[in-house]
VOTORTOR-360032 format. One record per residue (C-alpha): z, x, y. Coordinates in steps of 0.001 Angstrom, whole numbers, padded with zeros to 6 digits. Example, Ala and Ser with C-alpha at 12.3 -4.5 7.8 and 13.67 -1.06 7.14 Angstrom:
BEGIN
{{007800, 012300, -004500}}
{{007140, 013670, -001060}}
***
This chain:
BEGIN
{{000000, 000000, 000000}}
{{-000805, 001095, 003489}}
{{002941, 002410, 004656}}
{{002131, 000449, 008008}}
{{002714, -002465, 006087}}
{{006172, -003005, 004563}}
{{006756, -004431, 001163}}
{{009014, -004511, -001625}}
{{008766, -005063, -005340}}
{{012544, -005096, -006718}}
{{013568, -005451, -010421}}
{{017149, -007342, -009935}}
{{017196, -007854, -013572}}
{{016179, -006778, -016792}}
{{017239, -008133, -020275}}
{{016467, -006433, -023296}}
{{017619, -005813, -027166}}
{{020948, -006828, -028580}}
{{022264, -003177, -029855}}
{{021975, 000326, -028396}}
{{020202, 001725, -031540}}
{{017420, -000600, -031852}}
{{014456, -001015, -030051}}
{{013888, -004235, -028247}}
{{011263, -006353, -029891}}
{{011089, -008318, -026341}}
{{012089, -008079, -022486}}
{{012630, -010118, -019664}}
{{012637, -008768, -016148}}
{{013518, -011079, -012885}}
{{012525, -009649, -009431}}
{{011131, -010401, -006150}}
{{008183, -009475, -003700}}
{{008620, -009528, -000227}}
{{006091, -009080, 002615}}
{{005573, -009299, 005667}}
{{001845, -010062, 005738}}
{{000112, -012673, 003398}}
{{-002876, -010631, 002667}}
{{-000218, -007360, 001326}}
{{001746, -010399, -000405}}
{{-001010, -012006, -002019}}
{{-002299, -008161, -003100}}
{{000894, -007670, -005099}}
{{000868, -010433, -006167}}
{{-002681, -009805, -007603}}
{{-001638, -006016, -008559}}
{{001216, -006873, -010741}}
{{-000607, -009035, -012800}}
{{-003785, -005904, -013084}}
{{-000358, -003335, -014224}}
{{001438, -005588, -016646}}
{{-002417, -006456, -018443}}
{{-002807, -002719, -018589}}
{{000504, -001559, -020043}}
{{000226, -004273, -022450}}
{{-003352, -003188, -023770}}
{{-001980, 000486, -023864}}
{{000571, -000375, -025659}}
{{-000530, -003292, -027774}}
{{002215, -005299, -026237}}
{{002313, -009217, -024992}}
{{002800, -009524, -021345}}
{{003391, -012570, -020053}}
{{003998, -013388, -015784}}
{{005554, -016027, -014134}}
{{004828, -015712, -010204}}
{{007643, -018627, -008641}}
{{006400, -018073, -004440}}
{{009066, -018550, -003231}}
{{009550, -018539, 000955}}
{{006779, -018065, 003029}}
{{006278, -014710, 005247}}
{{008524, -015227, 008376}}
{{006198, -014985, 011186}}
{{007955, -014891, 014735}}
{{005051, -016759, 017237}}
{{004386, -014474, 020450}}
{{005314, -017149, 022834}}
{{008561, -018684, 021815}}
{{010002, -015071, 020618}}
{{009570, -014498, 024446}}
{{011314, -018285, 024886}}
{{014049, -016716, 022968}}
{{014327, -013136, 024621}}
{{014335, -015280, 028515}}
{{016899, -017305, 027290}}
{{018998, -014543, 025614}}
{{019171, -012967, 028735}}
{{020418, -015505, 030504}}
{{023274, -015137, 028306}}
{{023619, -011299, 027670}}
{{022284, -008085, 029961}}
{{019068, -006258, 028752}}
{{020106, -003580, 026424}}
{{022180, -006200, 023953}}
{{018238, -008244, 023643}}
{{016170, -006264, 020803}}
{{013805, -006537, 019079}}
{{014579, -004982, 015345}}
{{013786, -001477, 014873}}
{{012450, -001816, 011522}}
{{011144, -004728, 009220}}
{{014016, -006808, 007617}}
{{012878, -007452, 004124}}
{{015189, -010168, 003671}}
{{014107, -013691, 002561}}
{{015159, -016499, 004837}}
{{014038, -020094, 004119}}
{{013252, -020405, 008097}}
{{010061, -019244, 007278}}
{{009013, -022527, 005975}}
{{009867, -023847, 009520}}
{{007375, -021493, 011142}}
{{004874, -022767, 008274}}
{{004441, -025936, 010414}}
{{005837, -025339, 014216}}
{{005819, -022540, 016587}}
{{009491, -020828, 016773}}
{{011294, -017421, 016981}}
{{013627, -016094, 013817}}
{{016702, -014794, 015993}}
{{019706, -012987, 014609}}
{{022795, -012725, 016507}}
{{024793, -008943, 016295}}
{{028712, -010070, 015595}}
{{030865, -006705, 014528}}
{{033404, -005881, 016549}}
{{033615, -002646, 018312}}
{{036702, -001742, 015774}}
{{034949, -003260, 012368}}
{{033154, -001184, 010067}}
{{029831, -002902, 008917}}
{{028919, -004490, 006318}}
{{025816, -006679, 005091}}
{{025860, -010122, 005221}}
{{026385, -010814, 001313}}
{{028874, -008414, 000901}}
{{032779, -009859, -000268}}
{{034042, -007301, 003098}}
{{031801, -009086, 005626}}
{{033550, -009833, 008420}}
{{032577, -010787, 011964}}
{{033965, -010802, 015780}}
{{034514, -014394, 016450}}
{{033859, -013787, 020078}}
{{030427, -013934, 018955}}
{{030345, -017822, 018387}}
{{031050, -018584, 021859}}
{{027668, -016160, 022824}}
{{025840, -018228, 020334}}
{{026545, -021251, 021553}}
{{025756, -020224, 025004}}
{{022368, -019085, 023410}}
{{021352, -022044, 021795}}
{{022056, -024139, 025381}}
{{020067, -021753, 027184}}
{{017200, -021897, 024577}}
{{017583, -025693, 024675}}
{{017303, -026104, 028307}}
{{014210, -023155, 028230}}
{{012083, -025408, 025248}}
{{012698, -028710, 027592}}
{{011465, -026665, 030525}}
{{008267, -025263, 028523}}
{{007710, -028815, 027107}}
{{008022, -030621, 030675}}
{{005818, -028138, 032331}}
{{003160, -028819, 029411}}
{{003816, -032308, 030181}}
{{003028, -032367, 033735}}
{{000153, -030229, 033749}}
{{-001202, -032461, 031222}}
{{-000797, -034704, 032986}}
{{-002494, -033207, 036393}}
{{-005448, -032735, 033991}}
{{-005908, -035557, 032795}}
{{-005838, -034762, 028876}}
{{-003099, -036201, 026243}}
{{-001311, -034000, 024199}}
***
């Protein structure tokens, strides 16, 4: 894959053979694939199947996939990630608004939101200044409460910003004559 492009193909589980000293008559592996791009997602998608038919002919073995897609690509839309960045500065001075430094290969089910309507994926940073981090899943997450009160400021200001972009498109629809 073009390194321009992130992806990831994880194994998360593989189940195999029922004693250390014999060799596993059959397998089962569980994983995921995770894009950013439908074209690289569809690729591996198409690649895995081309690597599993050729081990099995090498070694005479039975492969059999299962693809379950699962969420969509998360695609962030130009014009309402820059809806979200006005608003969260309204809320917060310049250097706490970024954008992330590299590509979060997490899966979040907003995608399938952005499948239908324009919108912006925004994360909110919440460890304290005295808190060591830790992801999200982990059991020693933990997070600065003081945080909820900046996300509900947040989520006014990007409420009032979305009526003000949807009355403006309103009235100059209006002007223009045309329905929308």
């Amino acid at each position: 894959m073009n390194p321009a492009h992130p992806s990831v193909i994880s194994v998360g589980r593989f189940d195999a053979g029922t004693a250390g000293n014999v060799i596993a008559g059959r397998a089962r592996l569980l994983g995921t694939i995770r894009t950013q791009d439908r074209e690289v997602r569809e690729h591996l998608h198409r690649s895995l199947h081309r690597i599993a038919e050729s081990v099995g002919q090498l070694h005479g073995a039975n492969i059999k996939i299962e693809v379950t897609w699962g969420m969509p690509v998360l695609m962030n839309t130009p014009e309402m990630t820059a809806l979200a960045r006005q608003a969260a500065l309204q809320i917060v001075d310049e250097e706490s608004v970024r954008a992330l430094d590299t590509a979060n290969m997490g899966g979040e089910d907003f995608s399938w939101y952005l499948e239908h309507v324009p919108g912006c994926y925004v994360r909110f940073g919440a460890r304290g200044t005295e808190m060591e981090g830790y992801p999200s899943h982990s059991s020693r997450f933990d997070f600065d409460e003081d945080a909820l009160a900046v996300g509900a400021a947040y989520y006014c200001a990007i409420a009032r910003e979305a009526g003000n972009l949807m009355r403006d498109r309103r009235m100059s629809s209006s002007v223009s004559g045309t329905q929308s």
